[in-house]
N, C-alpha and C positions, 0 to 999 in steps of 0.2 A: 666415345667419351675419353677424355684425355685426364690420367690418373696422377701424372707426374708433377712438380712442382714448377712454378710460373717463375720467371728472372725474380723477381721481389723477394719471395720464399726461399730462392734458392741462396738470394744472398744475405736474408736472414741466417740460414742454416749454417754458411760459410762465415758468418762477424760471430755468430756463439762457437762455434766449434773452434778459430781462430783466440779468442777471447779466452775460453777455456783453458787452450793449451798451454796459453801463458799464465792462468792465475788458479790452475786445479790440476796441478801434476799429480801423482802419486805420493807424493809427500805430500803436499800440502792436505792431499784430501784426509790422511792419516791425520795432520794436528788439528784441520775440523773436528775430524767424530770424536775427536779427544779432549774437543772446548767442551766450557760448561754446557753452550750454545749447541752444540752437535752441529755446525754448517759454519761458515766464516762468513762472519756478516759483513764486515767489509766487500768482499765478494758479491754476496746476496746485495748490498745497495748500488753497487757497481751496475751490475746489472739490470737494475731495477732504476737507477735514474739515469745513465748514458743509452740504454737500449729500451730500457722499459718492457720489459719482459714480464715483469708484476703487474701490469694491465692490457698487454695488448687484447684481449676479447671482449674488453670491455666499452661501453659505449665514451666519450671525451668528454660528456658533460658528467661522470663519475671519477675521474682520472685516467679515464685511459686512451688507448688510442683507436680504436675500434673498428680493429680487425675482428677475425672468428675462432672459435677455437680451434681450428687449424694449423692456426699461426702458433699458439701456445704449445701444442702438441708435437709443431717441429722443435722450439726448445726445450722441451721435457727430453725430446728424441737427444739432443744434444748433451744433455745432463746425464742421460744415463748414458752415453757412451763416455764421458769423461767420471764416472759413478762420484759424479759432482752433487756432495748433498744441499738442498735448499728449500725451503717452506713453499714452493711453488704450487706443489700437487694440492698438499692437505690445503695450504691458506688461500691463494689463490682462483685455484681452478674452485675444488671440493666446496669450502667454505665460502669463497665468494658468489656463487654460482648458485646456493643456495640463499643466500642473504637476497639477491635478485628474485627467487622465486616466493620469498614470503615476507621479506619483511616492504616496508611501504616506501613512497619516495625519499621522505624527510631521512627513516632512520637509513637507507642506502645512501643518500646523500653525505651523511654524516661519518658513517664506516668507510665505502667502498674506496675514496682517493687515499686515504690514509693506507689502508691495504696494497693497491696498486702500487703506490711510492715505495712499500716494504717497511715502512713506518712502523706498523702494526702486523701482529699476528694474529690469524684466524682458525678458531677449529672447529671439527664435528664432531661432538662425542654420539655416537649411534651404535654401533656392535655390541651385540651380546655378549657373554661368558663365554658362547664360542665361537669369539670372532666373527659372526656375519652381521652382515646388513641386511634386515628384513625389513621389507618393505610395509609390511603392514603389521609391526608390533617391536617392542623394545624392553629390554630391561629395567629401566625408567618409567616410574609411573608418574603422572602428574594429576595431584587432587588442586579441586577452588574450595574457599571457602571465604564467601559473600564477596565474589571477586578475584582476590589474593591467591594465586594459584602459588602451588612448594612441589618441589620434585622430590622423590626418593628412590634410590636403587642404584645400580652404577652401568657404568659404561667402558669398555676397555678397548685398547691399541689406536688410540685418539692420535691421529697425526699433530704431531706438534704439540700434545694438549699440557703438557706441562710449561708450556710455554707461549702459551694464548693470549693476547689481550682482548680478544676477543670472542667469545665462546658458546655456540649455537647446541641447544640439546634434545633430542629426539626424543620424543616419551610418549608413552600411551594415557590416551583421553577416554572418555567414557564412550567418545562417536567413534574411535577409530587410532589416530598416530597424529602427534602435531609435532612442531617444533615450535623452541623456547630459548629465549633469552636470558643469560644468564650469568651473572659478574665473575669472575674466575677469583675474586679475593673474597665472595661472598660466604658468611658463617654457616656452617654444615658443607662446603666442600672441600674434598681432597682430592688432591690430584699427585699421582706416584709415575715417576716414570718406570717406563718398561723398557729392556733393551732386548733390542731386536736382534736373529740373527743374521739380519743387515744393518751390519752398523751405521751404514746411510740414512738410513732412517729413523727418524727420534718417534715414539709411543709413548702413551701413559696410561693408564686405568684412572679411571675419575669416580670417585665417590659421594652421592649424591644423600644426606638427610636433612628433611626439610628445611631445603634450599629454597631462597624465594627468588621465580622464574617470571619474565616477564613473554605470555603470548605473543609468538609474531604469526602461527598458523596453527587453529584447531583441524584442521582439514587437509594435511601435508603428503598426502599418501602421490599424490600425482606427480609433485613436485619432488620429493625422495625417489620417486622410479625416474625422472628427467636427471636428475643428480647423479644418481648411480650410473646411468648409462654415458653420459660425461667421463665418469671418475675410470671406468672399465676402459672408456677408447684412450684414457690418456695415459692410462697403467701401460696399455699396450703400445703406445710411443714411447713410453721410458723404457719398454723392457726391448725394445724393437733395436733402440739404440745399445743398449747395453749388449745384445747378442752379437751386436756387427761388432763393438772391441774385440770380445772374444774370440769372433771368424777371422779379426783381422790379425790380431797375435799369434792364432795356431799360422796362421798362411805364412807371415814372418818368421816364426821359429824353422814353419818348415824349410823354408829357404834359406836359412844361416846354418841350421846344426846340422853338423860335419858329423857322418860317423861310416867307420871303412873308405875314407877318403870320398864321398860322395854328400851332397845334402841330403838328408834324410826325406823329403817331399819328392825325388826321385826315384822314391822303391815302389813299385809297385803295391805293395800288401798297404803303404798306408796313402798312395794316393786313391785306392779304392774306397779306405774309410773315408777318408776328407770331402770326396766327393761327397 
C-alpha cells in the first residue's frame, strides 16, 4: 500500500505552501490575529476562489469540487506550517461536514456553496464548561412545546462563533443528543469571544436562553461521532504542519549559529538532542 502523495496532491501541496509564502509571512500573520476578523480575509477568499480550498471535499453540485478530505487536510497541513489563521477547520471541514450529515438537500443546498466560496461562516457550538465534545450529551438542553423547540445553556470555545453566519447547536433531547438550527442574531443569544492561547485561533462562549432553534436532527449521536473523528484527523494535519516549521527552523538555526567559531549543529551534545 502506497501512503505517499499522488503528482495531483503534491502539487496541491506546492500552489498552498508557495501561495502562503507570499501572502502570510510572519508579519502579516501578526496584523491578521490583530483584525477585528482574527484571519485576513482578503487571504481567506484568495484562497477560497483561485484554489478553492473552502470546498474541495465537497461534492460540485453544492459548490465544490469534489475531491476527499484528503485533499482538505493537505491544506490545513499547509496552514499550520505557515500558522496561517483561517475559518477552514471550524467552518469548512467541522461545520460543513456536519450540515451534510443532518440537515436535508434543499437546506445543504442553500448553505453549503456559500460556505465553500468563504462567503459565509459556519460554526459548531458543542463543548461543554470543560471544553469536550461528548458524544452523547451537551450543556445545551433543547425543550418543544407544541412544536416550537427553544434552547438553553451554553456552549464554549466555538470555532469562529463570534463570527458565524451560520450556526449549528448541539443540545440534549429527551431521546438522546440532536442538532439545531439556529440564527446567530436570534433574541436570547450571546456570543463572547474568547481568546485563545493561540492566537491563530478565534473562540467564543455562546450563550443560549430560550432561543428559538430550528431541528435539523433529533437523532445526531452517529453523525457527531463521524464529525469528531473528521475534526481529530484534520487537527492532526494542521498540527503535522505546524511541527515540520518548527524542525525546519531549529535545523536552520543550527546551521547558521556560530559559536567558538563553529556552527553550533556541529557539536556533538546537541546533534544527539536534535536527533
Amino acid at each position: 500500500m502506497y501512503f505517499g502523495l499522488d503528482d495531483e496532491q503534491r502539487e496541491l501541496s506546492s500552489t498552498i505552501e508557495a501561495f502562503l509564502a507570499r501572502r502570510s509571512s510572519s508579519a502579516d500573520v501578526r496584523l491578521a490575529v490583530e483584525s477585528d476578523l482574527g484571519h485576513d480575509a482578503a487571504l481567506w477568499g484568495s484562497l477560497c476562489r483561485e484554489i478553492g480550498v473552502g470546498g474541495l471535499h465537497l461534492p460540485e453540485d453544492l459548490g465544490g469540487a469534489g475531491y476527499s478530505l484528503f485533499e482538505t487536510q493537505i491544506v490545513l497541513e499547509r496552514l499550520g506550517q505557515a500558522l496561517a489563521p483561517a475559518p477552514l477547520l471550524g467552518s469548512n471541514v467541522i461545520a460543513a461536514e456536519l450540515i451534510r450529515r443532518t440537515a436535508d438537500a434543499d437546506r445543504q443546498a442553500a448553505l453549503l456553496p456559500a460556505i465553500a466560496a468563504g462567503e459565509q461562516i459556519a460554526a459548531v457550538a458543542w463543548a461543554d464548561a470543560e471544553g469536550r465534545h461528548q458524544l452523547d450529551s451537551s450543556d445545551v438542553v433543547a425543550t418543544s412545546n407544541d412544536g416550537a423547540w427553544q434552547l438553553d445553556g451554553r456552549a464554549t470555545l466555538v470555532l469562529d462563533g463570534d463570527l458565524a453566519d451560520v450556526l449549528l447547536v448541539v443540545a440534549r433531547v429527551e431521546a438522546g443528543i440532536g442538532v439545531f438550527h439556529v440564527d446567530p442574531q436570534a433574541a436570547g443569544l450571546v456570543r463572547t469571544r474568547r481568546i485563545a492561547l493561540d492566537l491563530t485561533l478565534r473562540f467564543a462562549d455562546i450563550d443560549l436562553t430560550s432561543v428559538a432553534a430550528e431541528p435539523w436532527s433529533l437523532d445526531a449521536g452517529r453523525a457527531l461521532e463521524q464529525v469528531h473523528t473528521i475534526a481529530l484527523a484534520m487537527i492532526a494535519g494542521w498540527q503535522v504542519g505546524t511541527a515540520q516549521r518548527g524542525l525546519d527552523m531549529t535545523v536552520d538555526y543550527a546551521k547558521t549559529r556560530m559559536q567558538f567559531g563553529r556552527t553550533i549543529g556541529s557539536f556533538q551534545a546537541l546533534k544527539h538532542r536534535m536527533a
